[in-house]
N, C-alpha and C positions, 0 to 999 in steps of 0.2 A: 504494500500500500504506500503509494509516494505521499508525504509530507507537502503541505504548500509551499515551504522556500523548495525542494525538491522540483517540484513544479516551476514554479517561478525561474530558477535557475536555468532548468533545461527549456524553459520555453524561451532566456533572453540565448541561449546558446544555438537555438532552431531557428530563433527569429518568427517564434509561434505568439498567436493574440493568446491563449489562453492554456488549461492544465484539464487535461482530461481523467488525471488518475484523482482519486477522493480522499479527503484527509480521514483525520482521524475524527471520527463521530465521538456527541459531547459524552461526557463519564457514565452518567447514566445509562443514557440509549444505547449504547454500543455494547453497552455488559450483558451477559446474563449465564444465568445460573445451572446448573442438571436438570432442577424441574423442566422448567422453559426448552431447554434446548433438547432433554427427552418427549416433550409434548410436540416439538418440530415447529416453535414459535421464530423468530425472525430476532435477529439481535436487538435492532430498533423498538420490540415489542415487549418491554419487560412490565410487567402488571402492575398497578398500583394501586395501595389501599385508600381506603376513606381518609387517612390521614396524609396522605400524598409520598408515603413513604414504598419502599420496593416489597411487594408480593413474591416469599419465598412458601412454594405450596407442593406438598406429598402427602399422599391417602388421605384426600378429605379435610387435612388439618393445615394452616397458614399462619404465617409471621409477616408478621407487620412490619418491616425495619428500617427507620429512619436516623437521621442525625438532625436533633432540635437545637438551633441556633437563636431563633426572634429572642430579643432580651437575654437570654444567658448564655452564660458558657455553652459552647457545644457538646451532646455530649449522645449518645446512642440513648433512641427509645424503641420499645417495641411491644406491638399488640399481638395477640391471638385470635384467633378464628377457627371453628369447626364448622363443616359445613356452611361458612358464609356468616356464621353467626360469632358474636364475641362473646370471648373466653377470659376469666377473670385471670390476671397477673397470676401462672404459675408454673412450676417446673423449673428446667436448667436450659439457662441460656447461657453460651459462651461465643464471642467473636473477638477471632484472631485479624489483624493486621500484619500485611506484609508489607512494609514503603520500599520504593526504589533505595538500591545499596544493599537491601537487607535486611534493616534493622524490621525488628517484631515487636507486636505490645498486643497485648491479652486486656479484652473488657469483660468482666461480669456483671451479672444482671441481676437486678431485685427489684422483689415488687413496690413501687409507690402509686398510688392512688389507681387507675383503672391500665396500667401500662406498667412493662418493666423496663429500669432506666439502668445504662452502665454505670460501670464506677467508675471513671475518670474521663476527663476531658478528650475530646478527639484533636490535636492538634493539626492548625492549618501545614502542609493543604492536605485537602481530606482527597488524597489520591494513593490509593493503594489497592493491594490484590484482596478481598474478602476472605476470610473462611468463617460458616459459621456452624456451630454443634446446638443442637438441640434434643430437649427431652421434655417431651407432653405425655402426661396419661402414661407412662411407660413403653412409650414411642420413641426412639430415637433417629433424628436426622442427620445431615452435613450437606451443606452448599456453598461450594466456591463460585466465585464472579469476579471481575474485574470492578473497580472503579476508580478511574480515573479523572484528576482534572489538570489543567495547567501545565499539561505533558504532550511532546509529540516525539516522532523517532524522526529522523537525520543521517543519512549512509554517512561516514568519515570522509569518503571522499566528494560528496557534495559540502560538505560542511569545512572540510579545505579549500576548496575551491570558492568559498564564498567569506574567506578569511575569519572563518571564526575560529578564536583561540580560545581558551580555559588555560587558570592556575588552581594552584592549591589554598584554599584558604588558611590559614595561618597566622602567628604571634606577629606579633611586629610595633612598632611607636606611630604612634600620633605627635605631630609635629608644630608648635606654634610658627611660624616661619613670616617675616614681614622684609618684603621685597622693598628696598631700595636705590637710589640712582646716587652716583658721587661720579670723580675724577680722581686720576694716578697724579699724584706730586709726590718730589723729590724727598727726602728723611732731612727733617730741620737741624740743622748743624752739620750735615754734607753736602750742602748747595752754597757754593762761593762766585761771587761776581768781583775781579780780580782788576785792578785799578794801578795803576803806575804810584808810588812813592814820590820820584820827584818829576815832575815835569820836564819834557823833551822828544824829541826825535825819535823813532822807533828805528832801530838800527838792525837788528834780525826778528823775524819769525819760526818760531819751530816747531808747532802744531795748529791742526785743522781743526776744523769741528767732524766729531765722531772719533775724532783720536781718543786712544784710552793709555792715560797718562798715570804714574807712579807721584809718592809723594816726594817734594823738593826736585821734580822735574822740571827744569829751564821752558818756559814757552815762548821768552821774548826777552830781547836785550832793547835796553832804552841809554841811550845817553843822556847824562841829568846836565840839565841848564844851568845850572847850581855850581856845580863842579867839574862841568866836564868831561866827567869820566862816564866811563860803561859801567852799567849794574844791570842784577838777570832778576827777570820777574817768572817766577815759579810758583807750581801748584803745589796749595796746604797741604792737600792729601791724595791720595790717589782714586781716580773717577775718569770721567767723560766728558770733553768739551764738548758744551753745548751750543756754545757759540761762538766768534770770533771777530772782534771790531776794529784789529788792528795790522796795518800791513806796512812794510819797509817805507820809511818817509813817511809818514802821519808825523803828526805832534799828539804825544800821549798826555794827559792831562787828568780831568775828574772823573771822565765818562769810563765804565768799565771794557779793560782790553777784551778781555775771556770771562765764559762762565762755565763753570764746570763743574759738577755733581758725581757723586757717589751713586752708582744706580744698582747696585749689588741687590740693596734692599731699597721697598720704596711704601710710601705712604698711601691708603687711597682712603681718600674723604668723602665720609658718604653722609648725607642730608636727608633729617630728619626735620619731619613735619607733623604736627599736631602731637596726637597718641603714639605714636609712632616713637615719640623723643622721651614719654616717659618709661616706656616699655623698654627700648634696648637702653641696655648698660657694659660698661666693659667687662672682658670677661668672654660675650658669648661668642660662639661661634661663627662664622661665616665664610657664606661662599662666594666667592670673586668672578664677575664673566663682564668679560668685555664684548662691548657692543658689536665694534668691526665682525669679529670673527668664533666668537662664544667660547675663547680662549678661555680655561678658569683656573683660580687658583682657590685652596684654603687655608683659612687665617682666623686667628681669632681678635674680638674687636678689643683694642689696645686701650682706646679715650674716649670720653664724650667731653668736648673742648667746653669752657664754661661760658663762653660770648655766643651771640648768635650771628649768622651769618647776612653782613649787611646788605647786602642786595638780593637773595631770596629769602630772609629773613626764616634762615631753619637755623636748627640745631646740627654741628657738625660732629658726629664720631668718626672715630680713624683709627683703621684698622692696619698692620704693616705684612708686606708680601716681598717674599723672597723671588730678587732677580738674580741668579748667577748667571742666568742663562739669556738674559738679555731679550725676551719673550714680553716684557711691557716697558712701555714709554712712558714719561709723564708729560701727561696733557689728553690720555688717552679717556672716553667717557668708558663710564661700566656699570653695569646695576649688582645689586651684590642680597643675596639672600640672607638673614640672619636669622639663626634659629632663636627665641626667647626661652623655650620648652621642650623637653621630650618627653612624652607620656608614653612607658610600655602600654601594649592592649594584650590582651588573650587572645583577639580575633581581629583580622580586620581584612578588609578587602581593596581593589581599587573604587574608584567612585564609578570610573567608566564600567563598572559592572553591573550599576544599579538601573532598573529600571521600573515606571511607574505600572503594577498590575492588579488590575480590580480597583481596588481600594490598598495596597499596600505598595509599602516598598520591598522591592522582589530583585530576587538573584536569581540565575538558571543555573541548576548544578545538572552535568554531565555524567550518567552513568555507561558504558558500554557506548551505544550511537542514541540513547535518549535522553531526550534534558526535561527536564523538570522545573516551573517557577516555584520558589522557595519565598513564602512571608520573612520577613529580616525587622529587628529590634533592634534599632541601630544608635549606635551612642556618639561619641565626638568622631569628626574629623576634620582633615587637612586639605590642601590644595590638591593632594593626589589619593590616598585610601581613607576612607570607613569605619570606625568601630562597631564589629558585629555584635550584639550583645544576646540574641537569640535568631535560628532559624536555619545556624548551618553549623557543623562540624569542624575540627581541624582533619584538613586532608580532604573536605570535598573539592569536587575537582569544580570551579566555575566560570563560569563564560566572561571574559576580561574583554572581548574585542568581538566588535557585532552582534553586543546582545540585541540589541534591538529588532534583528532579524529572526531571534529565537521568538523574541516576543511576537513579532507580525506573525510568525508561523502558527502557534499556539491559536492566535484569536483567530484567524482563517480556517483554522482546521476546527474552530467551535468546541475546541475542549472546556467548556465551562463547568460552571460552578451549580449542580444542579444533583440535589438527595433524594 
């Protein structure tokens, strides 16, 4: 039985208008039981009682078996019948559940008021394989059926082919994280703008800009007006001309010859605004990407400066990023992530997992080639995963990439919601 994205698939691959295979019919209609199907009734025809629940019937005697949701918890009821007539709550009733993956849960049954109710809730979704055991009058039966909702099957290789992926759900942190924007500047007390001593002639040059120069390296000889002699004008420390404003013959004077920085290590100042400035503090972590090319680095935030920034009027912290490798400039822009918080979780998934179904928020987990929508109880999250707080396991496998296709297929194929 092809699946509607199955359909779908192969019809955008034919270049056909439509799908002529049938999905999967809704949970109710499509089930049914030994009775039914030894009387040679049709799948779609499963019987229903007075109470709109599924007619399970042998020799004359019938159960009534529904799941009551209006106002409460859900939870299994069920009537009797002999002969078409009702029968007061009694005997033994048991119903097994099978859900996809496996897992099993046992309801028993006792009498309240004119019906016998199980003993614990049915948890969403109400999609599983039936068994049920009975004993009337010292009669005993058994009826398996299907019931399914919120489920369809998917070959693997349609389901590759149409890029859907699944992970593992799993532990993991929730992340406070607030994206900011700064610039790379030079480390304050390794940025020198190098100016002549005494006034005169510029008599040699001996570096360019981009040269990377040693400390008490000679970059210029000046003859001083003063005395007439030659004297060398060298660099504090060892770094990288930045610049160069002086060439044989100038008259050297106030304005600086060279600038030259240490760019080993460098500064990047990143601007805070509003909330934002009382939240990060030094200390936290961060992560560095420049704009051009999403180059990154990690560093943790060094300062939060105590002035504010006069012309965008933020708050500046500054974080320092190692250059050995000569991979950032300053002047270069960048936005930079700072963690505030990491919260472990038990559970958590991506976001791109979630989707909206029914009335819930829904995952699809993946068993074999059938997925399943799974209700979710969901606690904090982050820019990118989830906190699961009920609704799935560690190690279900779930749809991360193109749920939304799982979704479309389910509602097309009418697997709904229906006891």
């Amino acid at each position: 039985m092809k699946s509607a994205l199955s359909c779908f698939i192969a019809a955008a691959a034919l270049l056909l208008g439509g799908c002529t295979g049938r999905g999967d019919a809704p949970a109710e209609t499509h089930a049914h039981d030994e009775a039914a199907a030894g009387a040679g009734h049709d799948a779609d025809e499963a019987a229903r009682g007075a109470h709109g629940g599924r007619l399970l019937q042998r020799d004359g005697y019938a159960i009534e078996l529904a799941i009551a949701e209006a106002g409460t918890p859900p939870r299994f009821q069920a009537w009797l019948y002999r002969d078409g007539k009702p029968l007061p709550p009694q005997g033994q009733l048991r119903v097994t559940l099978q859900r996809l993956g496996g897992r099993s849960e046992t309801h028993e049954f006792s009498a309240r008021g004119d019906a016998l109710v199980g003993s614990a809730e049915v948890a969403e979704p109400h999609s599983f394989d039936v068994r049920v055991d009975a004993t009337v009058d010292g009669r005993t039966w058994r009826w398996d059926y299907p019931s399914y909702e919120g489920r369809t099957q998917i070959p693997a290789a349609i389901a590759q082919e149409a890029g859907i992926a699944t992970a593992a759900a799993a532990a993991g942190a929730i992340r406070d994280e607030h994206e900011v924007q700064g610039l790379v500047t030079p480390v304050e007390g390794r940025h020198a703008r190098i100016v002549a001593r005494f006034a005169g002639p510029v008599r040699e040059v001996r570096a360019s800009v981009g040269d990377a120069v040693r400390a008490g390296q000679v970059l210029a000889v000046i003859e001083s007006n003063v005395s007439l002699s030659n004297y060398s004008v060298t660099a504090p420390f060892a770094g990288t001309v930045l610049s160069r404003n002086a060439t044989v013959g100038d008259l050297a004077g106030e304005s600086p010859l060279f600038e030259i920085a240490d760019l080993s290590r460098l500064w990047v100042d990143l601007h805070l605004f509003g909330a934002d400035a009382g939240h990060i503090t030094p200390g936290l972590p961060v992560e560095v990407m420049r704009l051009t090319d999403d180059a990154r680095a990690t560093t943790v935030l060094d300062r939060v400066l105590p002035g504010t920034a006069t012309a965008s009027q933020s708050t500046v912290a500054r974080a320092r990023i190692d250059n050995a490798d000569g991979r950032w400039r300053p002047g270069a822009a960048v936005r930079a992530r700072v963690t505030v918080s990491v919260e472990p979780v038990a559970l958590l998934v991506p976001l791109a997992a979630l989707q909206k179904f029914r009335d819930w928020d829904a995952a699809f987990v993946r068993v074999g080639e059938t997925y399943e929508a799974r209700p979710l109880k969901l606690g904090r999250r982050d820019a990118v995963n989830v906190e699961v707080l009920q609704g799935l396991e560690a190690g279900d496998e779930v749809v991360v990439e193109q749920s939304y296709l799982i979704k479309a297929d389910i509602e097309k194929s009418g697997a709904g919601h229906d006891h």
